[in-house]
N, C-alpha and C positions, 0 to 999 in steps of 0.2 A: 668453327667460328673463332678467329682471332683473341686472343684476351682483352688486348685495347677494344675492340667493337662491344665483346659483350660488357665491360666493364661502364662504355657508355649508356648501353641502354639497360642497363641495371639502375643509373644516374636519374636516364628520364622518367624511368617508372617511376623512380620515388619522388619527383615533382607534379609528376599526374597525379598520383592517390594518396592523400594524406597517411601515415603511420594509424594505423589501428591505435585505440584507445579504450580504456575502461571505463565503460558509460557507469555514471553513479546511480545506485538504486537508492530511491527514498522510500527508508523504511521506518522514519518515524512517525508516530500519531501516537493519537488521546486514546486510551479504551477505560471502562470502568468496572473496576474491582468491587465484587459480590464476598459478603463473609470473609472479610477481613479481621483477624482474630486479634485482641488486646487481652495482656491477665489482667486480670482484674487489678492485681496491687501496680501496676506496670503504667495503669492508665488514668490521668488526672481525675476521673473519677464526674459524678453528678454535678459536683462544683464548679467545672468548668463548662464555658461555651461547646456546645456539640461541634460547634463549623472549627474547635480549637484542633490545627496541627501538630500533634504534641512529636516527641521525638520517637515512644516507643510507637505510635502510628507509621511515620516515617521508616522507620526499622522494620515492622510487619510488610509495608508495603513492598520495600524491598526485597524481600525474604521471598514474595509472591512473584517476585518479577525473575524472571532467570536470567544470565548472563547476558545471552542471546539479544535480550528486550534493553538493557541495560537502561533504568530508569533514570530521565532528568528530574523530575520534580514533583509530587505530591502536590495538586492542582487546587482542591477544593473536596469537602466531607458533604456528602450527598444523605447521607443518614447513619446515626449511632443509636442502637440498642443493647439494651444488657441481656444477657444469658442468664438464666439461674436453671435449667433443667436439669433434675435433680441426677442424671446419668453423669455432670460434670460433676470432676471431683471438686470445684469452685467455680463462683459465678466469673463471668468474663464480656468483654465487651466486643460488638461484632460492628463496623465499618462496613458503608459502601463508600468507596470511594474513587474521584477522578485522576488519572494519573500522567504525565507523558512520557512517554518512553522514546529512546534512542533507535531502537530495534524492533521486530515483529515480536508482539506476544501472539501464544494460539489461543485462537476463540474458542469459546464455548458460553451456550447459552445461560446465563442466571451466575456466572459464575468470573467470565473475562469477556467483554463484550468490547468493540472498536465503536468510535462513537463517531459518526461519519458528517455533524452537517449542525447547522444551524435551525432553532425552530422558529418558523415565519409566524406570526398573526395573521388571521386575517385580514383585510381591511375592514374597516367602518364602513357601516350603511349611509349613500347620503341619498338615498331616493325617498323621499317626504314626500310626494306628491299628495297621499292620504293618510294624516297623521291617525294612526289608530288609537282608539280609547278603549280601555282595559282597565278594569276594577280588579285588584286583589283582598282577598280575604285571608286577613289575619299575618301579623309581623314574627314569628315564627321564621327560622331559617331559610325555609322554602319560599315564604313571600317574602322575604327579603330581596333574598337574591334573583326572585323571579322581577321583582319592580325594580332592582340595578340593572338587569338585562335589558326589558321592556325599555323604561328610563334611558340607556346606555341606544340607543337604535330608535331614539324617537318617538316613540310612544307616549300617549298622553295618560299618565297615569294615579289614579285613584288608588291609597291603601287605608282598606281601615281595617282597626283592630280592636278588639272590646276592653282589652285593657287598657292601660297605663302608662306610659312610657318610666322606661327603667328606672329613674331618680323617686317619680312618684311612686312604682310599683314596690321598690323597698322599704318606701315609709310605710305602706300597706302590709305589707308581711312584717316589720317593723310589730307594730298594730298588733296582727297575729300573735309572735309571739311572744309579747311582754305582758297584751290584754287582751287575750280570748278573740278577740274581734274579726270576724272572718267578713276579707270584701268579696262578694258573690263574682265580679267582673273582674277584680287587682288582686291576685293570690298565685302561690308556687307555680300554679296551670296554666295561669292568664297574664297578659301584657306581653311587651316587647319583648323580642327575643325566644318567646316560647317558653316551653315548659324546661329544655334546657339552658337557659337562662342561671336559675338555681340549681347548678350539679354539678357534675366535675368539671363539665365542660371540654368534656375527652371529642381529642379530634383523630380517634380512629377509626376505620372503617371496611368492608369487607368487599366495596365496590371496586378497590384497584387504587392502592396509595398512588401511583405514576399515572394516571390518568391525567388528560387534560383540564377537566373541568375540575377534579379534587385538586389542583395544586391552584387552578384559578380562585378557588376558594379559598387556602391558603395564604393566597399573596393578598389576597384582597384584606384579608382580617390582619395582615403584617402590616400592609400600608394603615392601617385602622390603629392600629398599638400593640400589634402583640406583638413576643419577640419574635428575632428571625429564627431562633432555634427552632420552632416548632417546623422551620421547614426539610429539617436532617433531622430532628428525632424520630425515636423509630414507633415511641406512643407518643403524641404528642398531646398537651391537655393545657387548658387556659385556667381554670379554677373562674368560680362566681364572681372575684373580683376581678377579674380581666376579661372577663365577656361585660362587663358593665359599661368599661372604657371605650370598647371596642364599639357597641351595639351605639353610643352615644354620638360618635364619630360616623359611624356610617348613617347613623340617622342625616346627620347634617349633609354628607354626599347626595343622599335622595334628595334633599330639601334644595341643592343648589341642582340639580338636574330638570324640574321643575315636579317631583313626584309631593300628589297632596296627600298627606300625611294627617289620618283622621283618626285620635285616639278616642276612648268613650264611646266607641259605636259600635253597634252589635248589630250582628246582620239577622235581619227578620225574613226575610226571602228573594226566593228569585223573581224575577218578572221575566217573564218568557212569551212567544208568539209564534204559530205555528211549530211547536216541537226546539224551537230556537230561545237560547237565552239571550236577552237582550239588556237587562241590569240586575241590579236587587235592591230591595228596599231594606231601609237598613233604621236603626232608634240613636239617636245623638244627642248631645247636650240641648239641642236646638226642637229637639221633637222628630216626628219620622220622617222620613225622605226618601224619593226615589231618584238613583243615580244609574242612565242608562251609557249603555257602553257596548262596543261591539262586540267585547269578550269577557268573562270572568271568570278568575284562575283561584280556585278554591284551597287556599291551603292553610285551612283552621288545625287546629288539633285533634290531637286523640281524643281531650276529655271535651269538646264542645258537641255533647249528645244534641243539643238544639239546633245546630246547622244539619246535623243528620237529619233530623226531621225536615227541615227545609229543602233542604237537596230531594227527599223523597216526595215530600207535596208539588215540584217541580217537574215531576218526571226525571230524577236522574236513577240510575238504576244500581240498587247496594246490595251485597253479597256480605254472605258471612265471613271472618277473614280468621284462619288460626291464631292463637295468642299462648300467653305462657302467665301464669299465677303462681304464687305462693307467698316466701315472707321475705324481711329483709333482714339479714342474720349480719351480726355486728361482734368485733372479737375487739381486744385491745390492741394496738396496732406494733406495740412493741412483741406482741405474740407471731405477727404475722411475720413481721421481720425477722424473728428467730427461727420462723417455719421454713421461710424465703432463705435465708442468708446464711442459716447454720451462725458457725462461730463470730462469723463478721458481720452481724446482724448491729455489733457496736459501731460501725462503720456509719449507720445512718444517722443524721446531725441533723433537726428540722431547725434549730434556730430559734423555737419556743423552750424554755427553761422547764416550764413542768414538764412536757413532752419528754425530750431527752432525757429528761432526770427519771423518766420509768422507765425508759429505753435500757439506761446506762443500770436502773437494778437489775433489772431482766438480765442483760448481757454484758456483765463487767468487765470496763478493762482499763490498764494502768496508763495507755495512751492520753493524753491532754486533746482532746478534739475538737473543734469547733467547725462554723458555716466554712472557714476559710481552709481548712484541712485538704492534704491533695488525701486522692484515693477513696473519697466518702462516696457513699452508694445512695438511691433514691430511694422515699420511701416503700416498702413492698409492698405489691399489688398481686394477684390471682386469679386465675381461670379456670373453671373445672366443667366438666360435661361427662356425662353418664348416660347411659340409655340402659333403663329398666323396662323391659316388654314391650309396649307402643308407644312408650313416654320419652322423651327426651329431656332429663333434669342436669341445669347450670347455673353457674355463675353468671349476673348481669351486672353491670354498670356499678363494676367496683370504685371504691372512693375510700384510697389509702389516705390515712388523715384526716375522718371528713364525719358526718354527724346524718343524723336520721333527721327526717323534715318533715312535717303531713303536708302530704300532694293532693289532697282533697278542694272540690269546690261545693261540697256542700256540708252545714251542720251535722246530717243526720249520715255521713258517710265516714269512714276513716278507711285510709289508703297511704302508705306512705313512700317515700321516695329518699332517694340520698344526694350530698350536695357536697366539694370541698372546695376548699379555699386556694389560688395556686400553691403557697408553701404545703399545703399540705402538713399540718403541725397540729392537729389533735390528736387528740391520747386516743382515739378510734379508728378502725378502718370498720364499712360496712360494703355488703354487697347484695345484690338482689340472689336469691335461693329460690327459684320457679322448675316449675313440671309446666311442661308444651300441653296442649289442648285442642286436640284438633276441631272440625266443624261438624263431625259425626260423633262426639263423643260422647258414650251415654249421660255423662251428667247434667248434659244440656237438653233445655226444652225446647224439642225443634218443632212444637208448635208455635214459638215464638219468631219463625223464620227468618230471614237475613237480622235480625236484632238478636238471636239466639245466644251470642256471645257476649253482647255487649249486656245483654238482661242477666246473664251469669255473673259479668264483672260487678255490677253495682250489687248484684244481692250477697255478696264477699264483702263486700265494703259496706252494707248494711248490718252484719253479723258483728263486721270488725268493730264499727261502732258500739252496737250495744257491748260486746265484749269487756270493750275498755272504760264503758260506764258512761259515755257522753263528754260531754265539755272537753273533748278533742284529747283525751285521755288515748296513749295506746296501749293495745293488751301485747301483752310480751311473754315471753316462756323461753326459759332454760332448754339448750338444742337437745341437750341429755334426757331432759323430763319428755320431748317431744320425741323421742325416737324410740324410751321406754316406754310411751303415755303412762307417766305419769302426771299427776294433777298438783298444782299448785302445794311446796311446802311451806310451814308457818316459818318464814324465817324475810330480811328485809330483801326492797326489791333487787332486784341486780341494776349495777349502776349501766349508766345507758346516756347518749348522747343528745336523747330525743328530748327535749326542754321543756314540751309542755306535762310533763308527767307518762309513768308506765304503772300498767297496774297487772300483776302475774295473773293469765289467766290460762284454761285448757284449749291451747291451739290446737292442740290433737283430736281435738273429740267436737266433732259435727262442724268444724268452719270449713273445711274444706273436706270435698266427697273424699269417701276412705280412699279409692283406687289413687286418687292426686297425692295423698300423704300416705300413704304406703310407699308410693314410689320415692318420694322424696328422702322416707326413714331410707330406705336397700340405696339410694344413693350416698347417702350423708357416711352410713357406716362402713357401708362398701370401698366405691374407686374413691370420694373424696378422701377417705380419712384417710388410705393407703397412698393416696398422692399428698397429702399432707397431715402427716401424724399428729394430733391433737389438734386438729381440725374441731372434731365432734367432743366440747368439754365443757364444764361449766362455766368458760368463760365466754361461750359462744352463746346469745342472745338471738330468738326470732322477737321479731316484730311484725305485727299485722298489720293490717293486710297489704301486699304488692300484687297488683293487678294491672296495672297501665304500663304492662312492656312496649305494648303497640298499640294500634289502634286496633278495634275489635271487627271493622267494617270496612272494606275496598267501595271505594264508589267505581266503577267497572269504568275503563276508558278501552281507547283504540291507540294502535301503535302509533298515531298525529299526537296522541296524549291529551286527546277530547272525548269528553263522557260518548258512549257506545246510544245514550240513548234522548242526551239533548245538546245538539248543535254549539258550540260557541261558549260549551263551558268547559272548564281544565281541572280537572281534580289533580292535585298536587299534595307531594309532602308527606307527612308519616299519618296525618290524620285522614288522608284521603287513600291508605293503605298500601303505598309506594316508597318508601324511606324507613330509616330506624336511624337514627341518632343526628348529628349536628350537621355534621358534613354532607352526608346522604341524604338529607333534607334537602338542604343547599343548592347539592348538584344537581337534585327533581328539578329544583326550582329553575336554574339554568333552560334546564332541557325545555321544561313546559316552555319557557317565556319564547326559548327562539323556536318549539311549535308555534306559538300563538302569533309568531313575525313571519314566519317561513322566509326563504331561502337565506342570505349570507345576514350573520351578524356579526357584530362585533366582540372582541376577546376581552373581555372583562380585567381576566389576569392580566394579559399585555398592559390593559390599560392603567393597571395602578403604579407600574413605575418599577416593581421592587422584583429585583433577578433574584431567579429560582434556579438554585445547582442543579434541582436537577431535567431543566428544559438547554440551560445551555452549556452548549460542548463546543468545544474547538474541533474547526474544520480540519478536517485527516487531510495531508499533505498525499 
């Protein structure tokens, strides 16, 4: 072929087929970073906002990103928690956080994850065609949130509760303890908000922190007044005076929803019809009354023994449930922090002047510290668990900074429980010290049948009274004297947080069956004290008696979350043997309410307005 010919159709080819090109790959997207690691001196510290971007964050995150990935920008802090495990040579701060990147990072599950999408709500139910009417019992967590759901999807809803609403219920424990004065209905137990109401007001939980409904729960109590940190910490806790705020405001949410809010009533029973509950009759300001309804969602508490009775005159069907007893053991908290934090236990700053000022004897240092300080640490907090033969003994419902309380609703009982404030700034930390108890266990009288447990917890708390002499006095003992048994020595009592008076008595001898304090002594000296050295000393204080970790009775339901053995009722919450703490109340409560709606409801969380790091992610490119 000629050169001139080939050279032309060399020409035409290249106007028929474009030149090849380098198609661009998009490879950037969002993914999020698991254990993200800060030193401790490195990282602004307790003082600052959790959702805070600091620089050494910035620098870690980078460090995590490979070249490859080449990071544009640190998006948002999805959760910050401290490290103290004592394997680190120093405590440190751990990050999840959202990131974007230029390049592919590689996944891996729990550790680098791509976050692909956007999370949808629901929509809203608008089929009303038959509004349903639905009694809840008792303002507790779970019927809270169970009558926002209800309320939130149309429901015509009735809550009553035997206490107080929270303003009145403080004057009431107010009352308590300044003058003896115990209100049988308005006490630590009863009223708005539940029995955590007075306590740390810890929002941790074992049910899944990323779940939908625990973060729904979350945003709900932000839109309320709590901070947003609580949605990136990694414990996060409100104290007794921010659940007050909070429980005040969503009151008024139900009130504008059209939910009737009935404080002062106590529920006397069910009224039922063929096998079906149909209301209950209930005692109020007004005298007794019966409020009937298609449904009723039971979710009283643990210590309301007299709805148990009702539920059972009903036909609902109770079982024994396991539970955990023993005492509540109280150290000084600047011990705790020294146990926790080693030498930078001066790093913690509550902001109260006596506080600090034992802190600062304990563990001195030349540094000038204050609340505004970078690199300050949280109060120290603790966990411990042991299993001694059948037993399982722990730490429960620790409260760094925080004071012992009688959780009793009657004269002749004493039972105590723990409560702090959000700063968290007493000279105390205390925590529950219990041995598990199963429903076969010999110390129980299982002629007492499905009561078997709950008839063991009061007769603890009958003991514990006389113990301490009455007039709401608690008996206390040196952890040392209890794991020696030894018996009270002549010397004054040991200081203590508990306000209405302690008086030293023998905790070790006959309050609790030897096999329960046996195992408690082989725990305290054993792994606790090896997991934290002067754990077990005479600054360590029991208090009698803790008995109310849980509730001691299931009311049995079906997987609809309706009693197994009366139509149209909902046992819910920690008192109906399905939750254990704030959030896990809450979330029962969710679930029952959209059983008792069946098919779609509406997202509670969506509906409060307030973005949660971690539902939203930017769409991968």
């Amino acid at each position: 072929m000629a050169p001139r010919l080939l050279a032309l159709i060399t020409a035409a080819s290249a106007l028929i087929a474009p030149p090849r090109t380098k198609q661009p790959t998009k490879l950037h997207g969002t993914y999020r970073l698991y254990d993200v690691v800060v030193p401790q001196g490195a990282d602004p510290g307790a003082a600052a906002p959790s959702s805070q971007l600091s620089p050494a964050l910035k620098k870690a995150c980078k460090k995590r990103v490979t070249k490859k990935g080449r990071l544009r920008r640190v998006i948002r802090v999805v959760r910050k928690s401290l490290d103290v495990r004592k394997k680190l040579p120093e405590p440190r701060w751990t990050y999840v956080v959202d990131v974007e990147c230029a390049g592919a990072l590689a996944e891996q599950p729990g550790r680098c994850e791509r976050l692909e999408g956007l999370t949808v709500a629901p929509a809203r139910v608008t089929d009303t065609k038959k509004k349903r009417t639905v009694v809840v019992v008792g303002s507790g967590p779970a019927g809270l949130f169970a009558a926002l759901q209800l309320a939130s999807d149309g429901c015509a809803v009735t809550l009553i509760e035997r206490g107080e609403p929270v303003e009145r219920r403080g004057r009431d424990i107010g009352r308590l303890m300044a003058g003896r004065q115990l209100q049988a209905q308005s006490n630590f137990c009863f009223g708005e908000g539940g029995a955590g109401t007075w306590s740390d007001g810890k929002l941790t939980t074992r049910i899944g922190r990323n779940s939908g409904d625990v973060r729904a729960v979350l945003r709900t109590f932000v839109r309320h007044g709590a901070p947003s940190e609580i949605l990136t910490q990694g414990a996060p806790h409100l104290g007794t005076d921010g659940l007050i705020g909070i429980l005040k405001s969503l009151r008024g949410q139900l009130t504008e929803l059209g939910v009737d809010l009935r404080f002062g009533t106590r529920l006397l029973g069910l009224e039922t019809e063929n096998n079906e509950c149909v209301g209950v009759r209930v005692l109020g300001e007004a005298g007794e009354a019966t409020i009937h309804a298609d449904a009723v969602v039971c979710a009283a508490g643990h210590s309301a023994d007299d709805v148990y009775d009702a539920l059972e005159a009903a036909g609902a069907k109770l079982e024994a449930k396991p539970v955990a007893v023993g005492f509540r053991v109280e150290h000084p908290q600047s011990l705790v922090n020294g146990l926790a934090y080693g030498d930078l236990a001066c790093r913690v700053v509550t902001g109260n002047s006596r506080t600090d000022k034992a802190n600062l004897l304990r563990h001195p240092t030349d540094e000038a510290l204050s609340r505004d300080s970078e690199a300050l640490l949280p109060v120290a907090a603790y966990r411990l668990a042991a299993d001694v033969g059948d037993h399982s003994i722990y730490s429960f419902c620790m409260c760094p900074g925080g004071q012992v309380v009688p959780a009793l609703t009657k004269p002749s009982e004493m039972v105590v429980n723990g409560m702090s404030y959000s700063r968290r700034h007493s000279l105390f930390a205390n925590a529950a010290l219990v041995v598990s108890v199963a429903t076969d266990d010999p110390c129980l009288d299982q002629t007492k049948g499905a009561r078997r447990v709950l008839a063991f917890q009061r007769s603890l708390e009958r003991k514990a009274a006389l113990l301490g002499g009455g007039d709401y006095v608690c008996p206390v003992q040196r952890l040392t004297d209890f794991v020696d048994k030894k018996a009270p020595r002549q010397r004054p009592p040991p200081a203590s947080s508990y306000r209405l008076g302690v008086r030293e008595a023998s905790l070790h001898d006959g309050l609790l069956p030897d096999p329960l304090a046996d195992a408690l002594r082989a725990a305290a000296t054993g792994a606790f004290e090896r997991s934290m050295p002067g754990f077990v000393g005479d600054d360590a204080i029991l208090h009698g008696v803790e008995t109310r970790t849980s509730a001691p009775l299931r009311v049995v339901r079906n997987a609809e979350c309706e009693s197994v053995s009366l139509k149209n009722l909902y046992p819910c919450g920690e008192g109906a043997g399905y939750a254990g703490g704030i959030v896990s109340a809450a979330v029962d409560g969710l679930r029952v309410a959209r059983a008792v709606i069946g098919g779609q409801c509406s997202d509670v969380g969506a509906a409060t307005g307030v973005e949660d790091p971690q539902d939203v992610a930017a769409v991968a490119s």
